[in-house]
C-alpha positions as CSV (number, residue, x, y, z in Angstrom):
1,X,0.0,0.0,0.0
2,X,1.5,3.6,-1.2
3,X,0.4,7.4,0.2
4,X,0.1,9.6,-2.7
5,X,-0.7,12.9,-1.7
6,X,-4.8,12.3,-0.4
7,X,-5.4,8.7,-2.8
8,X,-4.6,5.3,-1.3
9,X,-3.2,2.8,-3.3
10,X,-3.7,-0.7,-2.7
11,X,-1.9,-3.4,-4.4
12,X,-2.9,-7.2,-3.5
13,X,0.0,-9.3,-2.6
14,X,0.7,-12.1,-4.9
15,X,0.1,-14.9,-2.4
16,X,-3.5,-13.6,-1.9
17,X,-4.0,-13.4,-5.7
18,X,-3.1,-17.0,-6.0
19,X,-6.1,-17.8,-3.4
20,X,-8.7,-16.3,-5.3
21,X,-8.9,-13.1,-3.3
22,X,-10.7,-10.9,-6.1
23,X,-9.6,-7.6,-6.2
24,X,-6.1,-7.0,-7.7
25,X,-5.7,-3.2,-6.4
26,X,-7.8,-0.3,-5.5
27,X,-7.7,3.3,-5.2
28,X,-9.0,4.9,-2.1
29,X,-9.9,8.7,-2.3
30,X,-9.0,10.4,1.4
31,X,-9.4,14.3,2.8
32,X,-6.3,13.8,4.3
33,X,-3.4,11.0,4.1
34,X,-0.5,10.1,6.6
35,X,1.8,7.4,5.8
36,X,3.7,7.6,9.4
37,X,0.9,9.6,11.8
38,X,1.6,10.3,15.4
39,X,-0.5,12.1,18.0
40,X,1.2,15.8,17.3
41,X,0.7,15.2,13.5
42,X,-3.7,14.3,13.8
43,X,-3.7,17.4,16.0
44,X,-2.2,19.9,13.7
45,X,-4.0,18.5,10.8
46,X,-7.7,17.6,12.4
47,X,-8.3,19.5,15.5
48,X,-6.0,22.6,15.7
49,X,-9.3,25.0,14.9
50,X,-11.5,23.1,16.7
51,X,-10.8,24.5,20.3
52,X,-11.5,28.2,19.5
53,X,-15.0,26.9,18.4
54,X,-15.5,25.1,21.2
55,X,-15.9,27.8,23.5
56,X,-16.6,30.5,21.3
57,X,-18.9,29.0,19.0
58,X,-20.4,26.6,21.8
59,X,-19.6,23.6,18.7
60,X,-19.3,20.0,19.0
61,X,-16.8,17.8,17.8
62,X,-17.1,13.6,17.2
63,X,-14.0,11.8,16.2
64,X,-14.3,8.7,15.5
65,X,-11.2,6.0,14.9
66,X,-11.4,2.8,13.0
67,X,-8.8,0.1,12.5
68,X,-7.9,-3.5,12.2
69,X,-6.4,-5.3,15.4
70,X,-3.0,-4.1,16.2
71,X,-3.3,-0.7,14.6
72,X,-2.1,2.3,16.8
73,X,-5.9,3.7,16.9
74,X,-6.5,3.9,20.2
75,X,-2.7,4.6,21.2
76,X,-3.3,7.8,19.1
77,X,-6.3,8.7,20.1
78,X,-6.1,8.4,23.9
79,X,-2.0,8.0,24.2
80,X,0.4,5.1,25.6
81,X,3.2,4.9,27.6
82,X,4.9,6.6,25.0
83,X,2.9,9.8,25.2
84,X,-0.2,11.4,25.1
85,X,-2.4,11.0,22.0
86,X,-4.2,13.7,20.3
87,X,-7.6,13.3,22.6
88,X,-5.7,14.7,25.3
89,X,-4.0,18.0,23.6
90,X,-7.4,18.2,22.4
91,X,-8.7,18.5,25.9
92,X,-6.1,20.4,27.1
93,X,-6.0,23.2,24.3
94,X,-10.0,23.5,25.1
95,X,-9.8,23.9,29.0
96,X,-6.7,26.2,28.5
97,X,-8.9,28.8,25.8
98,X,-12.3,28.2,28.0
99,X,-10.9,28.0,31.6
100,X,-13.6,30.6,33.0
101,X,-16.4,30.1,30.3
102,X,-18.0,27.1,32.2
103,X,-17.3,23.4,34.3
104,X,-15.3,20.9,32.4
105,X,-15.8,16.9,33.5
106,X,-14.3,14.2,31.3
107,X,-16.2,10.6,31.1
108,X,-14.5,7.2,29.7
109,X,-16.5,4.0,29.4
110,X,-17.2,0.6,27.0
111,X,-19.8,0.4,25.0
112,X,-19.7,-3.4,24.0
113,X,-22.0,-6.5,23.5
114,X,-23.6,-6.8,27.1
115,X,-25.1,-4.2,28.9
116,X,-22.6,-4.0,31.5
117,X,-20.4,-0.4,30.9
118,X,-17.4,-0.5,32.2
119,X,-16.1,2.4,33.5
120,X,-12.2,3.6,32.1
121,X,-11.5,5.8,35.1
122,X,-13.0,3.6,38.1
123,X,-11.7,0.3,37.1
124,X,-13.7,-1.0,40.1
125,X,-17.3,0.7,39.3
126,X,-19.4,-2.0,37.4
127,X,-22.8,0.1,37.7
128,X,-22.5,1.6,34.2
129,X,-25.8,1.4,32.4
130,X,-27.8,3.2,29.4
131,X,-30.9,4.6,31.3
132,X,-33.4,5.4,28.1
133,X,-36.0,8.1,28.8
134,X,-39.3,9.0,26.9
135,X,-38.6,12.5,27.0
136,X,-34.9,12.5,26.0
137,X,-32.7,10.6,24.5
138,X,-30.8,7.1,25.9
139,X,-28.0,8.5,28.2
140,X,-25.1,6.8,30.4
141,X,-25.5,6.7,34.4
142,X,-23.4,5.3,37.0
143,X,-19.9,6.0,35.7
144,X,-17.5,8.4,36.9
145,X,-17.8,12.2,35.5
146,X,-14.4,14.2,37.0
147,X,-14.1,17.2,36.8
148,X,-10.8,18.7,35.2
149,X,-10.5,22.6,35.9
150,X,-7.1,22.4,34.9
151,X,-4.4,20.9,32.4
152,X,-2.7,18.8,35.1
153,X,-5.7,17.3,36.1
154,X,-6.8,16.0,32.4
155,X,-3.0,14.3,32.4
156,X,-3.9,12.7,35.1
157,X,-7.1,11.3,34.3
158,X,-6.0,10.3,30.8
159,X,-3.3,8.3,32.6
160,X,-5.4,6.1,34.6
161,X,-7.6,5.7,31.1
162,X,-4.4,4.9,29.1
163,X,-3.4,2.2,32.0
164,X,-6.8,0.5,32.1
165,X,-7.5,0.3,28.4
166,X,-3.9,-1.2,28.2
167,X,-5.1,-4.0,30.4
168,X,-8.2,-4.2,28.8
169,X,-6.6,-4.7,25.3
170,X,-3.6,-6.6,26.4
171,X,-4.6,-9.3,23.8
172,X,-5.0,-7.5,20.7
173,X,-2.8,-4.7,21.3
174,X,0.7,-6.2,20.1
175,X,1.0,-6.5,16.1
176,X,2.8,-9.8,16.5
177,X,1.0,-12.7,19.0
178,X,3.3,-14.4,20.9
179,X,2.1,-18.2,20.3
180,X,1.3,-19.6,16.8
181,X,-1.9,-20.4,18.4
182,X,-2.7,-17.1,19.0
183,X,-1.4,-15.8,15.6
184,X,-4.1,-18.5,13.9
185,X,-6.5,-17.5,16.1
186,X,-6.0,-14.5,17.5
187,X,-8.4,-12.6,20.2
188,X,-11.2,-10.2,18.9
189,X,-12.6,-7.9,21.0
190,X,-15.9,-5.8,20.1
191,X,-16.0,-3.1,22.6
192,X,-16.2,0.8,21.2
193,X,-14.9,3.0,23.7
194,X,-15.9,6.1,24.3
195,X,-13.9,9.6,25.9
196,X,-16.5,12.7,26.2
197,X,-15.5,16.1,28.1
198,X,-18.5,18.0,29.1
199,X,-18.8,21.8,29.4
200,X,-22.0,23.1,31.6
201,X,-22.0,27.0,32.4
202,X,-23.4,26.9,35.5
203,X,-23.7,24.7,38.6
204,X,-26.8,23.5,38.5
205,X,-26.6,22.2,34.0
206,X,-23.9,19.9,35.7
207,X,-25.8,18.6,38.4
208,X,-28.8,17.6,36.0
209,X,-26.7,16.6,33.1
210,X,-27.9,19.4,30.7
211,X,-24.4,20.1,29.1
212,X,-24.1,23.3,26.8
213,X,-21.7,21.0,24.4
214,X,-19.6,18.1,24.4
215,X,-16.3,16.5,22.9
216,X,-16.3,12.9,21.9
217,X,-14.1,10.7,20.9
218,X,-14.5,7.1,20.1
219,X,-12.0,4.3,19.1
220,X,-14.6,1.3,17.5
221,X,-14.5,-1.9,17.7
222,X,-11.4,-4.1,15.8
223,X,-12.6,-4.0,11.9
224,X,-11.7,-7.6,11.1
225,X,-13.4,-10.6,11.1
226,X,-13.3,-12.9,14.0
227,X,-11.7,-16.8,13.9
228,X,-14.6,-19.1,13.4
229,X,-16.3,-16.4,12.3
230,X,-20.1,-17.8,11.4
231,X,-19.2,-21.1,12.7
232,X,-18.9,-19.7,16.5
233,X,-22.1,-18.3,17.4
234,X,-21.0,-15.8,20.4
235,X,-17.9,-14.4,18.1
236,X,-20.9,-13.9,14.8
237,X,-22.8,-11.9,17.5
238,X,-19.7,-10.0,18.7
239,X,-18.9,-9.5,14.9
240,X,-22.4,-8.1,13.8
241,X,-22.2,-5.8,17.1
242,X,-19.2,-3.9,15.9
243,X,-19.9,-3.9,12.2
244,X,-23.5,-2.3,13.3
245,X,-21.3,0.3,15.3
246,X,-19.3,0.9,12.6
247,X,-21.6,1.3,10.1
248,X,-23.5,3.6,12.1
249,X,-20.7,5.8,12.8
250,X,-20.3,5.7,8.8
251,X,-23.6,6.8,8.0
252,X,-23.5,9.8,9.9
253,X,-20.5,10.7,8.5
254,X,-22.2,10.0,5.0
255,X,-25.0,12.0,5.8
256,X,-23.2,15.2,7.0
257,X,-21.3,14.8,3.8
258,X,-24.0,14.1,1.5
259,X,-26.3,17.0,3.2
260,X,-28.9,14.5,4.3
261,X,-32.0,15.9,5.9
262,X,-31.7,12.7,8.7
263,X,-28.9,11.4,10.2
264,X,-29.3,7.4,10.6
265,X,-28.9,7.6,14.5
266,X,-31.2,4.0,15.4
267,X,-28.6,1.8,14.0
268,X,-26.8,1.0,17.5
269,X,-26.5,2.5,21.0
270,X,-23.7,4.1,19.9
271,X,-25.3,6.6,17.7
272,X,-28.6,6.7,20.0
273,X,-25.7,8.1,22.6
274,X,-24.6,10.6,20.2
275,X,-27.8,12.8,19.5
276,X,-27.3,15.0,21.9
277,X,-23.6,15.5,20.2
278,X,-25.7,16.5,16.8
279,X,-28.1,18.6,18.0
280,X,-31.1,16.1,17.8
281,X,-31.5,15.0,21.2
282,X,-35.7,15.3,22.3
283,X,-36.3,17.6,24.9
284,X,-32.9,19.5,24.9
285,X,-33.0,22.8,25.3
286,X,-29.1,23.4,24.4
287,X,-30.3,22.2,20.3
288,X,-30.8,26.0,19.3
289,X,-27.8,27.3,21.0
290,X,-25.2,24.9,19.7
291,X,-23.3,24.7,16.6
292,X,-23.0,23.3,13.9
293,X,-20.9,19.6,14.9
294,X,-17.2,19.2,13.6
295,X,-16.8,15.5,12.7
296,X,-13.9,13.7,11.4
297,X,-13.9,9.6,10.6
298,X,-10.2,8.4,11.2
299,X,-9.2,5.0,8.7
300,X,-6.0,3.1,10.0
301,X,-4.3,0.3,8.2
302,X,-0.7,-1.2,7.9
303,X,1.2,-0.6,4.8
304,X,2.6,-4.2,4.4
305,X,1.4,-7.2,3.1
306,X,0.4,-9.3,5.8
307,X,-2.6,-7.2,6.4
308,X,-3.7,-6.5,2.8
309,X,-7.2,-8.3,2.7
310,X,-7.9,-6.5,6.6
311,X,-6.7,-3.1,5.1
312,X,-8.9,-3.3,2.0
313,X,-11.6,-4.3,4.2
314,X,-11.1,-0.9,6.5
315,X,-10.3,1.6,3.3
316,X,-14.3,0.3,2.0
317,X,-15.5,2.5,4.9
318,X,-13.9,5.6,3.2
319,X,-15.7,4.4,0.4
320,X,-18.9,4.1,2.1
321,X,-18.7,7.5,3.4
322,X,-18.2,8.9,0.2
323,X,-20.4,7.1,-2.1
324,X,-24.4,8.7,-2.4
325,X,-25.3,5.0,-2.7
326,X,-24.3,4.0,0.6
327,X,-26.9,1.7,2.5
328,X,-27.6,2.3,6.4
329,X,-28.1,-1.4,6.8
330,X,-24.9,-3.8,7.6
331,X,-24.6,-4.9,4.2
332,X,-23.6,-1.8,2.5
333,X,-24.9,-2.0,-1.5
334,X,-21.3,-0.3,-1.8
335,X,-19.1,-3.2,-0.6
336,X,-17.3,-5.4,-2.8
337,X,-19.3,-8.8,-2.1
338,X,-16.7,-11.3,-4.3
339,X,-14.7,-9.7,-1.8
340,X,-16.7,-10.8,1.5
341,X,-17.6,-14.1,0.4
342,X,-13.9,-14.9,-0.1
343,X,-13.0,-15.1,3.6
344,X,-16.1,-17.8,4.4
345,X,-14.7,-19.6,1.1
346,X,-11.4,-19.6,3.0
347,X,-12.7,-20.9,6.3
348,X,-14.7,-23.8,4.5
349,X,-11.9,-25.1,2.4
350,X,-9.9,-25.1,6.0
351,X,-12.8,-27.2,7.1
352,X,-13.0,-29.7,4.9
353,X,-10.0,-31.2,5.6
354,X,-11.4,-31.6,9.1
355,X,-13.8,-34.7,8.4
356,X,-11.0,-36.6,6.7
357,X,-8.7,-36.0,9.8
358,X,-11.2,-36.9,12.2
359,X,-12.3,-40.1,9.7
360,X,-9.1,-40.9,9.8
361,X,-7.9,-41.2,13.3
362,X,-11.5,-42.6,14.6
363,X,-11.6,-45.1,12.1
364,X,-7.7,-46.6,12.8
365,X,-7.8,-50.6,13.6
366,X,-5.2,-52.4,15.3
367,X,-3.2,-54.8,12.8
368,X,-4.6,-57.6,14.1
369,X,-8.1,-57.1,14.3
370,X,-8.8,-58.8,11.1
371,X,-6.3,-61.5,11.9
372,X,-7.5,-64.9,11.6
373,X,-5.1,-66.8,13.8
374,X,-3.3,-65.8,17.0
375,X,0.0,-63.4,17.0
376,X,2.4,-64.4,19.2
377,X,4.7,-61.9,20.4
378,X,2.1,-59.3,19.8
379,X,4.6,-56.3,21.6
380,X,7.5,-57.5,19.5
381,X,5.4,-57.0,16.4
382,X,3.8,-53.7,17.7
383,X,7.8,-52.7,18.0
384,X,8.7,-53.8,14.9
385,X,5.6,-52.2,13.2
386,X,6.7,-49.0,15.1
387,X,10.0,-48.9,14.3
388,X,9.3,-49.4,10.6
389,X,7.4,-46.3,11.1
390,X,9.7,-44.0,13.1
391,X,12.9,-45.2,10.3
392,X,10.4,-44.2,7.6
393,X,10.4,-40.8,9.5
394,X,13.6,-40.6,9.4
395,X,14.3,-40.7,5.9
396,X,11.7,-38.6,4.9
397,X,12.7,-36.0,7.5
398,X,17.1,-36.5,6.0
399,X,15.3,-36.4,2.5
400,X,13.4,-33.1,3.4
401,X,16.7,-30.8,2.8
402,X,17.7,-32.3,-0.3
403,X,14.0,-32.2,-2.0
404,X,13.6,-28.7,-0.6
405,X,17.0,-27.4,-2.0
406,X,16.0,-29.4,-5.2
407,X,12.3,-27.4,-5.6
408,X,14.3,-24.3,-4.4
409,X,16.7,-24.9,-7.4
410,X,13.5,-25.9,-9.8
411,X,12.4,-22.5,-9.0
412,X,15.2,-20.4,-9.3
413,X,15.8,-21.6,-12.6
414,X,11.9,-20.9,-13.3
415,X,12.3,-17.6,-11.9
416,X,15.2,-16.7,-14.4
417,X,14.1,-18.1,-17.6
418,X,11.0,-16.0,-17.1
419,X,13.1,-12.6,-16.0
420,X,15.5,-13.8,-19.1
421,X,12.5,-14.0,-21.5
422,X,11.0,-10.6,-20.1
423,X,14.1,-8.6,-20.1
424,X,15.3,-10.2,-23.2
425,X,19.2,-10.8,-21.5
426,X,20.5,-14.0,-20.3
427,X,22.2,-14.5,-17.0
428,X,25.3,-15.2,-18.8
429,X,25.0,-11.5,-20.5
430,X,24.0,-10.1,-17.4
431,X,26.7,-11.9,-15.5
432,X,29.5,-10.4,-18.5
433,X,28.4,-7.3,-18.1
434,X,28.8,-7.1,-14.5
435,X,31.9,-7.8,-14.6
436,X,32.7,-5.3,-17.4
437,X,31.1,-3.0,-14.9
438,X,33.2,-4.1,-12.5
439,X,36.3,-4.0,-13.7
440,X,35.4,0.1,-15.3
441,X,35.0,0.9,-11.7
442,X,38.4,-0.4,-10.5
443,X,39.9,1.5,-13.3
444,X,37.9,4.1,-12.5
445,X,38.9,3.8,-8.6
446,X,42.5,3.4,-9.5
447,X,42.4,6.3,-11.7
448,X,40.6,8.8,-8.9
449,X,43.0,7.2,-6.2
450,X,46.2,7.8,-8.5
451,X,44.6,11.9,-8.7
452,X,44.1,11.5,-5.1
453,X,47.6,10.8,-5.0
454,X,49.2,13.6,-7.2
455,X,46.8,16.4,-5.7
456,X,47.8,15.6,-2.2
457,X,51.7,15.5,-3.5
458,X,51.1,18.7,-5.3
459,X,49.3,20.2,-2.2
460,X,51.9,19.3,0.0
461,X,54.4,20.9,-2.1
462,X,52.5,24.0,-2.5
463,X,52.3,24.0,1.2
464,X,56.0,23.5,2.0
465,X,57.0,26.6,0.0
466,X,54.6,28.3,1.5
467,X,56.2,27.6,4.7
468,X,59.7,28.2,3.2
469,X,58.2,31.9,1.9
470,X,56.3,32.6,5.0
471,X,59.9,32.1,6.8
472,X,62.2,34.1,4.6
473,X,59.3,36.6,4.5
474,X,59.7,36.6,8.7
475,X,63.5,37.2,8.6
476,X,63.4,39.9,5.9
477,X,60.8,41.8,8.4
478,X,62.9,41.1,11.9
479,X,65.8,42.8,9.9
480,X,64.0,45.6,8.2
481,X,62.6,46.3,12.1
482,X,66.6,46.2,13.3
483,X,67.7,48.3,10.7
484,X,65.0,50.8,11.3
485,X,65.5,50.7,15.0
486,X,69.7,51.6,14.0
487,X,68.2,54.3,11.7
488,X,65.8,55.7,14.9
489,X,69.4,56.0,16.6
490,X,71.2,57.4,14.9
491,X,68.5,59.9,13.8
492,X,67.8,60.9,17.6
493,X,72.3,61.2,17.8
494,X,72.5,63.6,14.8
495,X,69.4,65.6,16.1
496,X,71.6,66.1,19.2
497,X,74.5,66.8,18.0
498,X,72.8,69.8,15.7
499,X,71.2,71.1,18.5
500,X,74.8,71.4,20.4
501,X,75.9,73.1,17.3
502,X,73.5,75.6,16.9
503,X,74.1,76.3,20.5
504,X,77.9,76.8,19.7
505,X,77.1,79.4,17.1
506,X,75.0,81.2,19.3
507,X,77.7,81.3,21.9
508,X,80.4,82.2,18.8
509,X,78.1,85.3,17.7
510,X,77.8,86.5,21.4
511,X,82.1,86.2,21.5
512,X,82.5,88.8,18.4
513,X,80.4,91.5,20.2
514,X,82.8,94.2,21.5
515,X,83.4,94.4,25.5
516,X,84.8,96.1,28.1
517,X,88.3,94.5,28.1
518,X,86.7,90.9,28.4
519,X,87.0,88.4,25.6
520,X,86.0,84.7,25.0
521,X,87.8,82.5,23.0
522,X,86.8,79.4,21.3
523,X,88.9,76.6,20.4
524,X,87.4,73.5,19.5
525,X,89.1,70.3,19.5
526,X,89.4,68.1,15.9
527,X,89.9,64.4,16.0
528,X,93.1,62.4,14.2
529,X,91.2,62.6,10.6
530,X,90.8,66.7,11.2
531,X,87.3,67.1,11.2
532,X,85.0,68.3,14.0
533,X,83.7,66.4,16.6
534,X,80.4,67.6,16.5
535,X,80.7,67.2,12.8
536,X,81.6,63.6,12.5
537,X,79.7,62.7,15.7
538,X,82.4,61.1,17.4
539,X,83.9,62.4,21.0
540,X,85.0,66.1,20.7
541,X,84.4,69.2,23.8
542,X,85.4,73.0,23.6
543,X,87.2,75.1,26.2
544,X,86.3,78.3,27.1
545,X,89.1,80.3,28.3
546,X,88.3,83.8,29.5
């Protein structure tokens, strides 16, 4: 089975085509299609609007899943251990937006095949029961209604209902029984259950059960069909119970779709229970001021093979829901019946081996009942008759491996003569050109490991005379910096030595003015090459004699 966008496709496994089964593949039409859901996923896609409406609005909502044994329908719905489902955001997001806009109380029960109720969130009450009245509709009594004000508190009670379901279920809940037994006959268990919240605006709407609206959701019954199914007369009964729930539950969603002026609500306690959630409920009051109700039908099935004829069975409903024809009775004028009648085929053919078992261990006679004359050693002849029988065993079981090997080989070589004649290449040609293939892609692996090869030689090269640069480049700046600092020196020494000559001309010009029988003279000192001291910048002084 593939997700397209919002179509279903359904392909029928080869095994069941070789039975008989008699639809090849089908195409199944959705609103909206997840091929991996989870809790956080329905709750963005289905019920992210619905809250504001709730309170706002004063709208129901119904959500009904359906599913096959084993499928995550009610983990979803009403979470697991690992996490809350989408019931519970559900909740929560509508308490959070309407905490002071009325009382909240959440109610979890069965509604199966007796007319005990029993009651998700007092696993000890067994009073549950449908009181009808003549005035109003048939209503539940005598289970547990808590109220939630707050977020924590719906946590809470969704994780007493998630540990009682889980013990409830316990049988059907794992994909794969643990037993043979139980995979050939595996439990089936009829029971819808159903999660409301309940808002009433004042004290006294909750005291007489007159709720202003509701939330509901319910997780029906498992879709398949029973083991012994019309042979057993309790499981046809549990059968027809749940296909009367689910067909109700699909007829009101057909007749909101369709526009219908009635809703088929007498086709099972379950939708007698939901009138007052669609407005139709005799006697209520609340009819006018409510809503319009938001309903969504949720279809799950497994994508592999094992649970093809199951999932084809549990896609019809989308059909049903869809189709103007659809019938309110149990058998639907839109179902395929070459389909349903293939499954009771099944069981007979199982069945008839039956009589020829039985005829054949009742009817067994000792060897020597039709013996005319007396056996002696009649245990040594048992023995030997025995252990003819066990050796014969024993070959066939040594001669099992060889004949299966020898059918395995019978079919392999059937199996490529017929992918030879429809791909028009032998094994031989495939065979050459695989290894013509594979020995392009060790040249082709040689060749990019040899580039590999010269690139990282190349790059290493590059980056050792980049080092050798980076280096040279280093020394050429320590000695630029010396030789600057030399420059700075001897800079700063000339600047002196031009300041102590300006100040020796100074003093020179001040010795040739006339004075009163005082003189100065100036001698100055030259080094062994004749030149000036202050001139050359070596050691030099002057003497001032008066």
């Amino acid at each position: 089975m593939r997700v397209d966008g919002n179509t279903v496709q359904l392909n029928c496994p080869q095994p069941l085509r070789d039975a008989g089964f008699a639809v090849a593949g089908a195409l199944f039409d959705v609103d909206v299609a997840l091929d991996v859901p989870d809790a956080s996923t329905l709750f963005r896609k289905l019920c992210a609007t619905a809250a504001p409406n709730f309170t706002q609005e004063c709208q129901n909502m119904v959500a009904f899943s359906y599913g096959v044994r084993s499928s995550p329908k009610r983990q979803l719905m009403y979470g697991s251990a690992a996490g809350e489902g989408y019931a519970a955001r559900v909740i929560t997001e509508f308490i959070r937006l309407g905490a002071k806009k009325g009382i909240f109380a959440l109610s979890c029960r069965f509604i199966g095949p007796t007319e005990h109720r029993a009651d998700l969130i007092d696993a000890d009450n067994e009073l549950g029961v449908i009181v009808g009245s003549v005035k109003e509709g048939p209503r539940v009594r005598m289970v547990a209604r808590i109220r939630v004000p707050l977020a924590g508190d719906v946590r809470a009670v969704m994780d007493t209902i998630v540990k009682d379901y889980e013990k409830y279920f316990s049988s059907v809940l794992c994909e794969k029984q643990p037993t043979p037994e139980l995979e050939a006959m595996p439990s089936y268990l009829p029971d819808t259950v159903v999660l409301q919240l309940y808002r009433d605006v004042v004290e006294a709407e909750s005291a007489y059960y007159m709720d202003a609206n509701s939330l509901t959701f319910v997780a029906l019954g498992d879709a398949e069909r029973p083991a012994l199914c019309g042979i057993d007369a309790a499981a046809q009964l549990h059968y027809e119970g749940a296909q009367r729930a689910v067909v109700s539950a699909a007829g009101i969603v057909s007749s909101i779709r369709r526009r219908r002026l009635r809703i088929p609500f007498g086709n099972s306690e379950l939708s007698q229970l939901l009138r007052r959630a669609y407005n139709t409920e005799k006697g209520n009051r609340n009819n006018s001021l409510t809503g319009s109700t938001e309903t969504a039908l949720l279809a799950h099935a497994f994508l592999d093979a094992v649970w093809a004829e199951e999932s084809f069975h549990c896609l019809s409903t989308t059909r049903r829901v869809g189709n103007i024809l659809l019938s309110t009775g149990i058998g639907s004028t839109t179902r395929d019946l070459a389909v349903d009648k293939w499954r009771p085929d099944q069981g007979i053919m199982e069945l008839r081996d039956e009589p020829m078992i039985a005829r054949t261990v009742y009817d067994y006679r000792h060897f020597g009942y039709e013996s005319n004359r007396p056996i002696s050693g009649i245990k040594e002849e048992g023995m030997k008759r025995v252990n003819a029988i066990e050796s014969s065993r024993e070959e066939t079981r040594e001669r099992q491996p060889s004949v299966f090997c020898e059918r395995a080989k019978h079919e392999a070589e059937k199996m490529t003569k017929e992918l030879e004649r429809r791909d028009g290449a032998t094994l031989d040609e495939i065979e050459r050109t695989l290894e013509a293939k594979k020995r392009e892609s060790s040249a082709l692996q040689a060749d990019r490991e040899t580039r590999n090869w010269e690139y990282e030689h190349t790059v290493e090269k590059i980056r050792t005379r980049k080092q050798t640069e980076e280096s040279a480049s280093e020394r050429l700046r320590q000695a630029m910096q010396q030789l600057e600092q030399e420059l700075s020196l001897r800079q700063s020494a000339i600047g002196t030595r031009e300041q102590q000559l300006e100040m020796v001309q100074l003093d020179g010009a001040r010795s040739e003015r006339p004075s009163c029988g005082s003189g100065i003279l100036l001698r100055r000192c030259e080094g062994p090459s004749g030149r000036s001291g202050a001139a050359s910048g070596g050691s030099g002084f002057i003497r001032l004699r008066k």
